[in-house]
N, C-alpha and C positions, 0 to 999 in steps of 0.2 A: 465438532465438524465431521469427525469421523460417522458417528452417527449418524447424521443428518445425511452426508452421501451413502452410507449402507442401506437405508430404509430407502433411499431415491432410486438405486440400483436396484433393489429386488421391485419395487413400483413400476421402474421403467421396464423391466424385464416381462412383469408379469401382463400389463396394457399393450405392449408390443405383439405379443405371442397371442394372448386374447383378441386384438383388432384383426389377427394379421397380416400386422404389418413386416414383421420378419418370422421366419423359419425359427422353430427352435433351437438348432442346433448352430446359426448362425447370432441367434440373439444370448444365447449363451457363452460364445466366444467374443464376441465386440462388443458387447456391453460393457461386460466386466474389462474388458481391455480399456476403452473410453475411460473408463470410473479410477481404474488404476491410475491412470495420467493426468486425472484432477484430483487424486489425493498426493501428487508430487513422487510417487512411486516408480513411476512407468520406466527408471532403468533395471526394476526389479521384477519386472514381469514376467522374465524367462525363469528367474529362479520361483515365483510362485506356481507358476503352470508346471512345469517340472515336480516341483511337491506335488501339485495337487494329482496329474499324470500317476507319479506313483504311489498315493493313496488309494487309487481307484481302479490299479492294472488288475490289481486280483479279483475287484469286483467287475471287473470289464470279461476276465478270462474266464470265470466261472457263469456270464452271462450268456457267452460265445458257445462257450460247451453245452451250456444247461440247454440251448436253445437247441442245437444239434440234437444231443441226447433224445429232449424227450419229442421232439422233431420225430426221429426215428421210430422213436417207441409208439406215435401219434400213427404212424405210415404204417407199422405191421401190422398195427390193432389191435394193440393196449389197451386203449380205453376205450374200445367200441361198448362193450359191454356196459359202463358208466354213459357213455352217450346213448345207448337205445334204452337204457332206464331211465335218462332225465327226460327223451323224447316219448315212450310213454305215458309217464307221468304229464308231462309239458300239454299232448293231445293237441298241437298246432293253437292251444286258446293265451294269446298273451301274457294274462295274468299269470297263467302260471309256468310260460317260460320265464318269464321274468323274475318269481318266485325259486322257480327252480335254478337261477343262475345266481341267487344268493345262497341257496343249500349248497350247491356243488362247491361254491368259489371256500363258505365254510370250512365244507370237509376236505376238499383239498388243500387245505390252509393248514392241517392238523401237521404236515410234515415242516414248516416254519419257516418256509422259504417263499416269497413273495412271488419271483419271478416264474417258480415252476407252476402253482398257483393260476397266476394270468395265463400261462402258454396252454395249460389242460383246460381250465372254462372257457378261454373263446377257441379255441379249436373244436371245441363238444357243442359251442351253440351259437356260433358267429354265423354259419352256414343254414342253422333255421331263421337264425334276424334277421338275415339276409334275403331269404325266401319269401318270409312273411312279410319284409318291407318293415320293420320294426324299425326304432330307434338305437343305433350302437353306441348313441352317451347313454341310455338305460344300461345297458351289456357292462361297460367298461364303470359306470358308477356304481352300480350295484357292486360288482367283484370288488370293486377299491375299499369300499365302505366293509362288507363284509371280510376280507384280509385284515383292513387295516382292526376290526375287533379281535382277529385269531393272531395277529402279529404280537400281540401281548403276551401268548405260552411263555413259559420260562424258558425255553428254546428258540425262541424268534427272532431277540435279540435286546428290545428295550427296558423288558423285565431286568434278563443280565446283567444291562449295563446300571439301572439304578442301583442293585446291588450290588455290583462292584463301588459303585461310586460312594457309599453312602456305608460301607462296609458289612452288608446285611445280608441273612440269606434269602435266596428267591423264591423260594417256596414261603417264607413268612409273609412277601409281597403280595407274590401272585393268589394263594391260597384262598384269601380273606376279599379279594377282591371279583372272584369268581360269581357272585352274583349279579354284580352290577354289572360285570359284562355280559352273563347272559340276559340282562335287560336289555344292553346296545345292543347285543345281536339279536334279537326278539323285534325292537324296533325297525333294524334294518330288514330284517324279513315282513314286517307289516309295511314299513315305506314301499317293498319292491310288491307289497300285495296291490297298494294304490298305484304304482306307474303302471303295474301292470292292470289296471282296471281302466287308467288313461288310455294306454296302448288297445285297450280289447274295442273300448268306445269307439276309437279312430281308427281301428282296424275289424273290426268285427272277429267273430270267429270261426274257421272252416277246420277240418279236417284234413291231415297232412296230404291225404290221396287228394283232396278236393282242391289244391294248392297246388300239385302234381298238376292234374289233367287241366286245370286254370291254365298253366304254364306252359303243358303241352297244347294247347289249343290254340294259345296266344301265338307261339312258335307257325304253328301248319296255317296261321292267317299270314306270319311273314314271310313265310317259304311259299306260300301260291300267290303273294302281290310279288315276288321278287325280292325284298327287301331282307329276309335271311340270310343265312350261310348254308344253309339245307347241311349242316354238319354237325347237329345237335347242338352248335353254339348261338344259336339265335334266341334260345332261352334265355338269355341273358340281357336280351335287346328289352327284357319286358320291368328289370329290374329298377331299372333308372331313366333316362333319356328318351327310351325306345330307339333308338338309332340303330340297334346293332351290329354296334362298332367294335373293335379289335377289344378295345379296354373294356367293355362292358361282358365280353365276355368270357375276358381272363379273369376277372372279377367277380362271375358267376363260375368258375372253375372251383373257387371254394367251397361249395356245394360238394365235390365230389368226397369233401373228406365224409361223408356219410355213406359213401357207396361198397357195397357189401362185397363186392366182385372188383374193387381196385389190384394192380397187379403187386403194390407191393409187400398186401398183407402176407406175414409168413406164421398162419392156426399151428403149424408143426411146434413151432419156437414159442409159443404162449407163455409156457408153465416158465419155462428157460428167463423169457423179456420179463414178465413177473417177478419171477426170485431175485434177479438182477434190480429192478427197481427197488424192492424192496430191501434188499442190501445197500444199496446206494445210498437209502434215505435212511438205512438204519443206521451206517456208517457216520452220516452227516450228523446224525444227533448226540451219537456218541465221540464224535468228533474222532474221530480213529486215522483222520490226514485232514490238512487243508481244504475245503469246499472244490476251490477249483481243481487241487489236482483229482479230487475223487469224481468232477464231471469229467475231466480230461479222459480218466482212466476209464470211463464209463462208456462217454460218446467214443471211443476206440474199437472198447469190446462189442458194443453194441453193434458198430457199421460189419466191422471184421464177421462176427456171425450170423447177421442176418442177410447181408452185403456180401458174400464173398468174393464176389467179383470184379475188378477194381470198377471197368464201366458203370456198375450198379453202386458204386460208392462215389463215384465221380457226381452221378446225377443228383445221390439224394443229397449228398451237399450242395450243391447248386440249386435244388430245390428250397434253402432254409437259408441260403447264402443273403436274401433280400433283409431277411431280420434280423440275420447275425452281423450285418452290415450297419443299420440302422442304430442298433441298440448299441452296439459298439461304440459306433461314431457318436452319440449323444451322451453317452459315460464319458471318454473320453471329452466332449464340447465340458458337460457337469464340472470336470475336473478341472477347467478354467474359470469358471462360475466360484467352486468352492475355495481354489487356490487363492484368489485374489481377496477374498471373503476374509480368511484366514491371516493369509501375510498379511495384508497391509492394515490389520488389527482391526477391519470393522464388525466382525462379529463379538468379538471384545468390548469394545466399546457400546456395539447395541445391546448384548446379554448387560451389563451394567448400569446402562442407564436404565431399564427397563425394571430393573432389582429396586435404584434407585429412587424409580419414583410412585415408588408403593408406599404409602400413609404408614404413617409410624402406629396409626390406630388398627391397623391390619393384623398387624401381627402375630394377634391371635387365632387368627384367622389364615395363616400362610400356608395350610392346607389348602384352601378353597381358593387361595389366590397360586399358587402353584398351578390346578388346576385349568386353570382358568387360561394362564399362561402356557402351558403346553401347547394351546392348540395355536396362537401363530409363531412361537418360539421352535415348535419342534416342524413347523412350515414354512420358515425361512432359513435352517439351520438344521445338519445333520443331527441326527440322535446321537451320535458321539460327542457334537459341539455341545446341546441340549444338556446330557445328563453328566458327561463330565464337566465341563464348565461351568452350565446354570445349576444344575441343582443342586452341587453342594453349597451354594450358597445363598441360595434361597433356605436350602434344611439347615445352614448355620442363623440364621434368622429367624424361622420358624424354631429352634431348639431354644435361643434366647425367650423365647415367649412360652413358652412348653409344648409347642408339638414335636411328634415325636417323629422320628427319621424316618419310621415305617408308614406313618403317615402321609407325609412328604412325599417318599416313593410308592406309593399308589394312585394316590392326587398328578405322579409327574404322568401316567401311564394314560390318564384320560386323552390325550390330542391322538393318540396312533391312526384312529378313524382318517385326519385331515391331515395328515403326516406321510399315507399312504400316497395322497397325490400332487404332492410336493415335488414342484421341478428340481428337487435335487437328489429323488430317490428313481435311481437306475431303471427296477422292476418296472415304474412306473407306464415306462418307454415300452416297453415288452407288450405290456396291456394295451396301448393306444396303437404302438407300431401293427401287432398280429388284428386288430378290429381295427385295422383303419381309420381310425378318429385324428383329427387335430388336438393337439393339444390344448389349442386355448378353446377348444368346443367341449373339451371334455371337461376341462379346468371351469366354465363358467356353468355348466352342470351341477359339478361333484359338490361344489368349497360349500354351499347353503347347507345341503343335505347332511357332510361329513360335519360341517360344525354343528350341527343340531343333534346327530349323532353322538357328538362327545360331550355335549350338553346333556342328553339325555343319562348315560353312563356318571356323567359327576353328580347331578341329583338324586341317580339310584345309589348311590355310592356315599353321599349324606343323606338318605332315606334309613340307607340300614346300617348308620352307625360307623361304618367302612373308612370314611372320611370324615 
């Protein structure tokens, strides 16, 4: 039974969000509340949400800050430099922003954090999708799919955990499996060559000045019928609606993050906001404190020196307050999602039945059925449920038949693609919250493409032997 209402629970949750017919953050706290009370639980629901609340405060706090931090670092103009090299590159033609926002989401992926990740690619190229009228489920799929291939370093975290789980070291994991992911990522970079040859089809291609004066021109026809703001915000009337209305052109305000003459780059402080990042994330790999306290201490130093003035630190938190609000709140909703999941043993029960009703003739085979199993095990279920709980006994299974644990744990490592946009992974929220996507528009995008993706990876992965 237990079962049966766990799988109903993530269904119902995931068709709600998808139709939507509710908010995420609102079907993430009453759903699981409803579900608790038809598994006869429901006087134990303050003690699950309380657990689950504090499972996830540190991942809540470090989202809070992370968003701040590189918020800041975003505002001086850090990464300008990275964004007029993908715009470059990009030359306003689709295909190859599109292209380009799988290389960046990549390489910014090499420091093993998810969320900083999403906050630096659509901050660098939410503002051209936007220009160009592109698709932001391309933006936010492409990033997901290419993270969720880099989320596998021995630093990211799933690698870790199968090694801890299975008692093995990470580097024997990750080592050997190095080419079949750079087959995934190889794939996702030719998948985002096609969306973006869809996108070029449907959008043709201009030149970013030829996109400019389009816009500006569009603009001087609203401003002499009347129907502009004659305040430079009527470019934005040309984005959506045409109305140019209040929200359409707060909405084209995002654009400015590409403006070379913003007031609150601070060129002096470069080398300064550099060293500092790059200690931050060297800190984080080294692990030399807690995640969150090293953004705490971070988003501090950051405001304090570049900021010194309280006014100028008042704004720019009020500026990032909308996503630091968001993402919060929807970690926090997750943490009712996961708590109930947990207590009332239906993750238990489903990781078991699931083991259970794998053919006795499989077994030689528990490699490729691991696999296989990752991708909606580690999509309905944290990667901590996932590898401490399934996999060791799936690898005591697979070791009855002779495969070997190191097998086991590279086979578990395929799903991360479809894992990445997983209503229960935080970062997730970050991506869709800062590109304003829905979730269930983004969800009915990603889930084909990421399981094709971790398709692809387990065949290279029983191509060469790996598996």
């Amino acid at each position: 039974m237990l079962t049966i209402l766990g799988f109903t629970m993530i269904a119902t949750f995931l068709v709600l969000i998808m139709m939507k017919k509710m908010s995420p953050i609102a079907a993430l706290v009453l759903i699981p509340a409803l579900f608790c009370v038809f598994v006869g639980k429901g006087a134990h629901l303050g003690d699950y949400v309380i657990d689950g609340v504090s499972s996830l405060a540190p991942t809540a706090a470090m989202l809070m800050f992370a968003i701040v931090y590189f918020g800041v670092m975003i505002d001086v103009g850090l990464f300008d430099p990275i964004v007029r090299g993908i715009l470059k590159f990009c030359k306003a033609d689709p295909m190859r922003i599109v292209v380009g926002t799988a290389l960046l989401a990549a390489i910014v992926s090499l420091d093993g954090d998810g969320s900083t990740t999403f906050m630096i690619t659509v901050s660098a190229l939410y503002p051209l999708y936007k220009r160009l009228k592109m698709s932001l489920v391309i933006l936010t799929g492409v990033a997901a799919m290419a993270n969720g291939v880099m989320n596998t370093l021995p630093w990211g975290g799933p690698t870790a955990r199968a090694a801890t789980a299975l008692k093995l070291d990470a580097s024997d994991i990750f080592v050997p499996m190095i080419p079949a992911l750079a087959v995934g990522l190889l794939f996702v970079i030719v998948l985002s060559y096609v969306l973006g040859l869809r996108e070029r089809r449907r959008l043709g291609v201009l030149t970013l000045d030829e996109v400019l004066v389009e816009e500006s021109e569009k603009e001087t026809v609203l401003v002499a019928s009347g129907t502009g703001t004659g305040t430079g915000k009527g470019v934005a009337s040309t984005g959506g609606s045409g109305s140019g209305t209040d929200a359409d052109a707060t909405e084209d305000d995002d654009f400015q993050g590409l403006d070379p003459d913003r007031p609150t780059l601070r060129p002096k402080l470069y080398w300064f906001n550099a060293l500092l990042t790059v200690g931050l994330l060297t800190a984080m790999i080294m692990e030399l404190l807690p995640i969150p306290v090293l953004f705490l201490l971070g988003a501090a130093l950051a405001l304090t020196v570049n900021f010194p003035h309280l006014p100028d630190q008042k704004a720019r938190l009020a500026a990032h307050a909308d996503n630091v609000l968001n993402v919060s709140g929807m970690v926090f909703a997750a943490a009712v999602f996961t708590g109930v999941l947990q207590g009332t043993g239906m993750v238990d029960s489903m990781a078991k039945w699931m083991v259970d009703v794998i053919p006795e003739g499989m077994g030689p085979h528990m490699a490729l059925v691991t696999g296989i199993l990752s991708l909606p095990l580690t999509y309905f279920m944290s990667n901590d449920g996932f590898y401490f709980g399934v996999l060791p006994v799936l690898a005591e299974a697979g070791a009855a038949h002779g495969v070997s644990p190191l097998e086991m744990a590279r086979a578990s490592l395929v799903g991360q693609p479809l894992h990445m946009s997983s209503p229960l992974v935080p970062a997730v929220y970050v991506l869709v919250g800062m590109a304003k996507v829905e979730f269930g528009d983004h969800t009915r995008f990603v889930v084909k493409w990421a399981a094709l993706t971790c398709l692809v990876i387990l065949g290279a992965g029983i191509l060469f032997g790996i598996i």
